[in-house]
Structure formats: structure tokens, C-alpha cells
C-alpha positions in Angstrom: 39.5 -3.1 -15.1 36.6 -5.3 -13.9 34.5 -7.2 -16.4 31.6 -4.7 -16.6 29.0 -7.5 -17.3 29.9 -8.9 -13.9 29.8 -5.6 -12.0 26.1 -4.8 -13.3 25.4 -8.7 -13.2 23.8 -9.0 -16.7 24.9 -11.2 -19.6 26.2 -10.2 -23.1 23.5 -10.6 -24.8 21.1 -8.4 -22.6 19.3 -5.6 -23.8 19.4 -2.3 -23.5 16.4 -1.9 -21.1 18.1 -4.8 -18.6 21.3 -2.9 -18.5 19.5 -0.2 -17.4 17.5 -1.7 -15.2 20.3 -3.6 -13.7 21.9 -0.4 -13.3 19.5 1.4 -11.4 18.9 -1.0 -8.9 22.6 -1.2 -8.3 23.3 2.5 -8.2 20.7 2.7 -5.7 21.7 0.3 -3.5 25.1 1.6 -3.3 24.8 5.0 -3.3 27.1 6.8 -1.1 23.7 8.8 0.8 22.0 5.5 1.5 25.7 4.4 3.1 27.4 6.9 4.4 31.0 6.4 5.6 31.3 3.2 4.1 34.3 3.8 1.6 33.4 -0.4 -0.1 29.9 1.0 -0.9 31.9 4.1 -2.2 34.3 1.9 -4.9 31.7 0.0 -5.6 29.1 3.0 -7.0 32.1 4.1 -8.7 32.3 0.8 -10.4 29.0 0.5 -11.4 29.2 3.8 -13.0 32.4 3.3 -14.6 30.5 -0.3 -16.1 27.2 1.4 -17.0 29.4 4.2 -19.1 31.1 1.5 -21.0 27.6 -1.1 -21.8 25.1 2.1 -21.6 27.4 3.1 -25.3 26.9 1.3 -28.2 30.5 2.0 -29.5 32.4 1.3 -26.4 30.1 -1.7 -25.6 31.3 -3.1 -29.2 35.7 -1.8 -28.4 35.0 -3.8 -24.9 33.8 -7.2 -26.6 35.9 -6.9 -28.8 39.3 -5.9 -27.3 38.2 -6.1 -24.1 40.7 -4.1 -20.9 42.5 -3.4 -23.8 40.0 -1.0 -25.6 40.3 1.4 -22.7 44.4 0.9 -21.5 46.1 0.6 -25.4 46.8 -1.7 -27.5 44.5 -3.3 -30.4 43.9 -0.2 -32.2 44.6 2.3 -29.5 47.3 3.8 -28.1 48.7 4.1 -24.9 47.2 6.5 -22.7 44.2 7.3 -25.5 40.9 5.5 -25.0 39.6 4.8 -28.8 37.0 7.4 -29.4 38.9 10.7 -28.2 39.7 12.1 -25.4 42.0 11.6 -22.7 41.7 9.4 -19.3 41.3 10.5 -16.2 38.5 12.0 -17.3 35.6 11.1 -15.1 35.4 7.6 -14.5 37.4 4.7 -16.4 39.0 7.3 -18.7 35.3 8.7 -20.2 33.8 12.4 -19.9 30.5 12.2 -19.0 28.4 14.2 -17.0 28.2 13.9 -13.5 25.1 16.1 -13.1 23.2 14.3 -15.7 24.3 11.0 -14.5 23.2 12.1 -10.6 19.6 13.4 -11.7 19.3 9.7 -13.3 19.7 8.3 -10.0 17.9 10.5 -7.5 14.8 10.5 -10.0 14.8 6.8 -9.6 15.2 7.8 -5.4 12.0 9.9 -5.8 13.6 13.3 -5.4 12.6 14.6 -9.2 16.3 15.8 -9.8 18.7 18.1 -7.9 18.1 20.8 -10.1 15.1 22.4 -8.2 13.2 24.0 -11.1 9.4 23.5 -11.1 7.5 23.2 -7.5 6.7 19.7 -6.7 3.4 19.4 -5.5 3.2 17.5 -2.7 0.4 13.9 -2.2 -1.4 12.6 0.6 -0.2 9.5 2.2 -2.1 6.7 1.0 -4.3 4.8 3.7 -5.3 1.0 4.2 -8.0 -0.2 6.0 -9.0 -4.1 6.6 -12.9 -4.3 6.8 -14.3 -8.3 7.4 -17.5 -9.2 6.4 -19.8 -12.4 5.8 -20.6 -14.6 3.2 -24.1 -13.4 2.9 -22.5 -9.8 2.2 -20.4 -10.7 0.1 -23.4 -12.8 -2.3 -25.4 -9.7 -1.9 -23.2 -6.5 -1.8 -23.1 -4.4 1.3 -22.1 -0.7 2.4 -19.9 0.1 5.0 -19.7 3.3 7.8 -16.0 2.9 8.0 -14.3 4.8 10.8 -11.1 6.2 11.3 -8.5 9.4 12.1 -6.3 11.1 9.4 -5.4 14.4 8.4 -7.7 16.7 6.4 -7.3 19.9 4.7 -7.0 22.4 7.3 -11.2 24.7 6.9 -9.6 28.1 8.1 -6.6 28.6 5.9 -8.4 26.1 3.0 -4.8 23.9 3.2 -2.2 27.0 2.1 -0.9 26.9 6.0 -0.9 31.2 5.8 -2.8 32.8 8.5 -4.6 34.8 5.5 -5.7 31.8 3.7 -3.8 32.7 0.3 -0.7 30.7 -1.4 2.5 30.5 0.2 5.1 31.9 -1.9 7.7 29.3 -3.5 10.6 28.8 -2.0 13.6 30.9 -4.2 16.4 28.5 -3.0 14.9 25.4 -4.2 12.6 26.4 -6.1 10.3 24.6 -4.9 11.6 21.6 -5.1 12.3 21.2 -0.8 15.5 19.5 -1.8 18.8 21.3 -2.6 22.2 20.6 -4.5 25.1 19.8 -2.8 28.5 18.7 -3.7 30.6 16.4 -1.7 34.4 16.4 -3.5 33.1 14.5 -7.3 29.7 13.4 -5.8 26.4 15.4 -5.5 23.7 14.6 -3.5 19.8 16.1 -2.6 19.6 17.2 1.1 16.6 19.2 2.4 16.6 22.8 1.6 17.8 24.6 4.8 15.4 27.8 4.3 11.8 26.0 3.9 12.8 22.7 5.7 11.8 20.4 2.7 8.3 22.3 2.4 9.5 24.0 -0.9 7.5 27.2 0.4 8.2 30.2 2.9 4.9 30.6 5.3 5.6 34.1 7.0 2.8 34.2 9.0 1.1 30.8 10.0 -2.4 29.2 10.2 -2.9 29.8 13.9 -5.2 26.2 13.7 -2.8 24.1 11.9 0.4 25.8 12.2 1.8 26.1 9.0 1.2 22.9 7.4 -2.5 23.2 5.8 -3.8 19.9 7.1 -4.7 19.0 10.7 -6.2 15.4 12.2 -10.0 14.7 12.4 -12.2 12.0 12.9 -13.3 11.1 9.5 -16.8 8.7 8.5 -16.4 7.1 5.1 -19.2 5.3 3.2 -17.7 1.9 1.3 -20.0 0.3 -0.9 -18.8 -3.6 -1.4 -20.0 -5.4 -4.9 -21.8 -8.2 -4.8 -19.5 -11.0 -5.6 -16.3 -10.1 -4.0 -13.8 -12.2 -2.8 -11.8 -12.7 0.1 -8.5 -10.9 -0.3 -10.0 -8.4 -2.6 -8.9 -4.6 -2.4 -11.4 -1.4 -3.1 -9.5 1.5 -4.0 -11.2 5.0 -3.1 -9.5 7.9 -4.9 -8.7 11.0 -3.3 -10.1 9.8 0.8 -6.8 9.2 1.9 -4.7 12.0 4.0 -4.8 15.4 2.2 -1.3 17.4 1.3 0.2 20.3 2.5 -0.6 23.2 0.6 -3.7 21.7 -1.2 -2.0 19.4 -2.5 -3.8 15.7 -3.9 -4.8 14.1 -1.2 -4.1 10.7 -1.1 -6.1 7.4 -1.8 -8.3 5.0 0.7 -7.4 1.2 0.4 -9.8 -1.7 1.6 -8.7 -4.5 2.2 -11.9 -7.0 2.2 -11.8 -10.7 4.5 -15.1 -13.1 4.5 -15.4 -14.7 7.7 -15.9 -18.6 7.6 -19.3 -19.7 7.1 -20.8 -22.2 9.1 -22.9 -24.1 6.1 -20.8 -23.0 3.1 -17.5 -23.1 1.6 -17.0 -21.0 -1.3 -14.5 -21.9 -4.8 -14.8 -19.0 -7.1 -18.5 -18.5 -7.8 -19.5 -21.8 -6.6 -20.5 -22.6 -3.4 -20.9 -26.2 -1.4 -22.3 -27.7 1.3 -22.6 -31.1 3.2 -26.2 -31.9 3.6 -27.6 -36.0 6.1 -30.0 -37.4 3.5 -32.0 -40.8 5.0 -30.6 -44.1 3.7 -34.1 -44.9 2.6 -34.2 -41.3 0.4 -31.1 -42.7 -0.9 -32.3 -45.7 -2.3 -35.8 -44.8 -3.1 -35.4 -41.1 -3.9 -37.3 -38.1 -2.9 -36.8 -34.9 -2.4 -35.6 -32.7 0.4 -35.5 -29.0 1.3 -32.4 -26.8 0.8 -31.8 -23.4 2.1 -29.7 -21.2 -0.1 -27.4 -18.5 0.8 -29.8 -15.9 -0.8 -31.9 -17.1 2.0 -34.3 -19.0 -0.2 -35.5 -22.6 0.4 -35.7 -25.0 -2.5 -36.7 -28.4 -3.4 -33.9 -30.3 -4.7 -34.5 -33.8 -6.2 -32.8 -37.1 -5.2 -32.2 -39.4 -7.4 -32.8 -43.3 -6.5 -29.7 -44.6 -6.1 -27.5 -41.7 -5.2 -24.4 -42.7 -3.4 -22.7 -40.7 -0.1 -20.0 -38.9 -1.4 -21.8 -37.5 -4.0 -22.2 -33.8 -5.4 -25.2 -32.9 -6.9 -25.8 -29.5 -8.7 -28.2 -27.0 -8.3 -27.9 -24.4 -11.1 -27.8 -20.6 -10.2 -27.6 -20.7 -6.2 -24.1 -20.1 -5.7 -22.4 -16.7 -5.7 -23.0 -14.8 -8.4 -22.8 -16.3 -11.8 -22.2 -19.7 -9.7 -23.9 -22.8 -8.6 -24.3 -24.7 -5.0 -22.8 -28.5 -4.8 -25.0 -30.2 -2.0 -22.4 -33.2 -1.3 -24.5 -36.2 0.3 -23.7 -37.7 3.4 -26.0 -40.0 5.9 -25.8 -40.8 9.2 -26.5 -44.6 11.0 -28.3 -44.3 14.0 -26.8 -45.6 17.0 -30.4 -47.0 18.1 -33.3 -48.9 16.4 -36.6 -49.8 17.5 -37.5 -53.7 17.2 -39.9 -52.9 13.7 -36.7 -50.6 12.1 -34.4 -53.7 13.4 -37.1 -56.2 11.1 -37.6 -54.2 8.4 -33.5 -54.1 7.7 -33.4 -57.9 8.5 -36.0 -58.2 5.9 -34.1 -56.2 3.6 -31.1 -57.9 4.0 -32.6 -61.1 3.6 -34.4 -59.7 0.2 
């Protein structure tokens, strides 16, 4: 017998919870639907079984670090051909008696099929949609709405989304119940397939929507109004609940995703809230002081002070005029002019001299 610890890759010490998880992802991987044919992908799903039954069991997790192979083959407490808590071997995998139905629903619940018993109808969703809308920097200070633009199904107007030619509820399928899925056993294994009398809808249409041919939702041009918060950021996602493709059978439709990109701006570059810009104050301004004019990205003009003294390189604040709940960094710069005039050329010998 294979260390089970190995097989599921966790450690002695793991919890419960991380055996199970450990589990699920391996069962999945290896099940003999996602790989069919491949007889390694086979041993190993029975391995990872046979090592969840023993670690999933408190008492036969305890015989195994304990006695170890020997637990489960004789010896230590247990005799030949008995496993320690009863029963026979050959029972099931590794000697134990569990359930394969149980054990099978596990997995395909965690594949999204609900269980292979059929039972209650499963109410089909819309497919969820994404959309990437880019805006500017000046929307995103302010908040914007968007006409957004784009094709996906909708719930069919003359059978209401049923998909019968009288516009009333299909009946449910008696084979799956309603499920669209059905059991079937391969030798030990069982596995989901598509239920052969409603094709996977998990209802029998008799006589079909003429317009949308059975399937309660047909494709239409679609206009949807976005509104965008003031403040966003690049990167940011909107979720709109219910605008995405509608079901079959009036079913929940699905949801709209935005995706939201600021385009580069020209003046400003944006950290968080703030926001900061590179702005040519005169030398002379520098030294002496002043003030100069400064155009926000609310589109308002300002008078921002300058210091005597400020150096280039330097980041002065002005409180309030970044993004929202953030301020705007003017960082100073100057430029030397390639050309003087004979009085600017006297002046800065004067200076220089003083």
C-alpha cells in the first residue's frame, strides 16, 4: 500500500478541511470522465480514493500512524485477512465498504453537476458577460454614465422564455428529473452523461416557440446605461446584476461585468487619490517668489503661492485638488533659455558678481 499522505500530498499534521480539500482537487483531476481511456489516470483515482477513505476516518487515520500497511494487511493487532474495525477486504477499495454512490455525488458536485441522483430541477443561469469600457481622467474625478452597446441573448417576448409554442411551463423531464444529467455505470465507476430524452435541458418542449425554437431566449441588440462613481480607478470592475444573457426557461439571467481603463492624461498622473503634475516656474519666481496660476483637473484655475527660495525638484501641495478625497503635487521644474538679450546677459553678470 502507498503512503496515503503522499498520494493526497498533505502532511500528518493537516487538518481535516486540507485533506479534503487536497482530495477534491485530486479526484478531479483524475477522474476517469475528464481522461478517458487512460488506464494511469484510472489507478491513480482509485488511489486517491483508497487514501482519502483511510485519512477522511478518524479511526483508521489513527491504525495507519500507528501500524501503518500493517493496520490494513495483519499483524499489530489484526489479523490476517481482517482489517481492524470489521469487515472483510475486498470490499470496495483498500479492504473498506464504503459507498460508491455517496462518494461519486461528492465529486461531481465539486464538477458542477449537483449529484447523479436527478431529484429536484436545476434551474438553469445566464452566462455572465464582460465588457471593457475606457474612459478619461476627467470622468473618472467626476463620475460619468455610459450607453454601452452590445448583442446577447434575451428572454424570448412571445413564449415569455418557457420555449412552448403556448407560452406555459414545459413539463420536467421524468428521466432526470430535471436534473439534464443522468446516472450511468461503467463496471465500479458511475458517471453524469446528458440525459438522452431532453438533451441536458431537464424539460420535454412538445410543441416549440416558433420565434426561438425551443429554447426561450433568442439574440438582440441590447443598450445598457452604466453609471461610473466618481473616484474610480483604473482596473476597477462594476458588477450589474441580472444584465447579463438570460436562461432557458426563465431562468436567472446572468450578470454584466465592467471592466473600467483611464486613458493616460496628458498633464496628470494619478497615485491613489492624489494627483501630480510637472509645472516651468521662472528662475527669478524661484528666488523671489510669487505666485502663478494652476489649472486643476476639476477645470478650475487657482493661485498657488511660491515660496522664495523653492528649489526644482520640488513638490509643493495644494490641499483638496486631487481626486476625490486627494490632493495635487505641482513638482517644480525651470527651463534656461537658449538666448538672452544683452540687458538679461547684464543683469545675471550683475548677479553673479553680487
Amino acid at each position: 500500500m502507498k503512503n496515503p499522505y503522499d498520494i493526497l500530498g498533505v502532511s500528518k499534521s493537516a487538518s481535516e478541511s486540507e485533506i479534503k480539500n487536497a482530495y477534491r482537487k485530486l479526484v478531479m483531476k483524475h477522474h476517469p470522465d475528464k481522461n478517458p481511456g487512460d488506464k494511469n489516470s484510472e489507478e491513480k483515482f482509485k488511489e486517491i480514493n483508497n487514501a482519502y477513505d483511510i485519512l477522511k476516518d478518524p479511526n483508521k487515520k489513527a491504525a495507519y500512524d500507528r501500524y501503518g500497511d500493517s493496520a490494513f494487511t495483519g499483524g499489530n493487532g489484526a489479523s490476517a485477512g481482517q482489517n481492524p474495525f470489521g469487515g472483510g477486504f475486498g470490499q470496495g477499495f483498500g479492504g473498506f465498504d464504503f459507498n460508491m454512490s455517496d462518494m461519486m455525488d461528492e465529486v461531481l458536485k465539486n464538477f458542477g453537476f449537483g449529484g447523479m441522483g436527478g431529484g429536484q430541477p436545476q434551474e438553469q443561469r445566464g452566462r455572465d458577460m464582460l465588457h471593457e469600457e475606457t474612459i478619461t481622467l476627467e470622468d473618472a474625478f467626476s463620475g460619468t454614465e455610459k450607453n454601452i452597446k452590445f448583442s446577447s441573448n434575451v428572454k424570448c417576448d412571445r413564449c415569455g422564455g418557457h420555449g412552448t409554442k403556448d407560452g406555459k411551463p414545459a413539463s420536467i423531464c421524468q428521466k432526470c428529473r430535471g436534473s439534464g444529467y443522468v446516472r450511468v455505470r461503467n463496471g465500479i465507476f458511475m458517471s453524469e452523461q446528458v440525459c438522452p430524452d431532453c438533451q441536458g435541458l431537464g424539460r420535454i418542449i412538445k410543441d416549440k416557440c416558433p420565434d426561438c425554437d425551443g429554447l426561450g431566449i433568442i439574440d438582440k441588440r441590447r443598450e445598457v446605461l452604466v453609471k461610473i462613481p466618481a473616484g474610480i480607478v483604473s482596473g476597477a470592475r462594476l458588477r450589474l446584476a441580472g444584465q447579463g444573457e438570460a436562461a432557458p426557461f426563465g431562468g436567472h439571467a446572468g450578470d454584466l461585468f465592467i471592466d473600467i481603463h483611464i486613458k493616460p492624461h496628458s498633464i496628470f498622473q494619478r497615485s491613489n487619490r492624489n494627483l501630480l503634475m510637472q509645472r516651468d516656474i521662472p528662475f527669478t519666481t524661484l528666488a523671489l517668489g510669487g505666485a502663478v496660476d494652476i489649472e486643476t483637473i476639476g477645470g478650475k484655475t487657482i493661485s498657488m503661492n511660491i515660496p522664495a527660495g523653492t528649489q526644482i525638484g520640488e513638490r509643493l501641495r495644494i490641499k483638496g485638488h486631487g481626486m476625490p478625497g486627494g490632493d495635487l503635487y505641482v513638482e517644480i521644474k525651470t527651463t534656461v533659455p537658449k538666448k538672452l538679450s544683452r540687458a538679461q546677459k547684464s543683469a545675471l553678470e550683475d548677479f553673479s558678481r553680487a
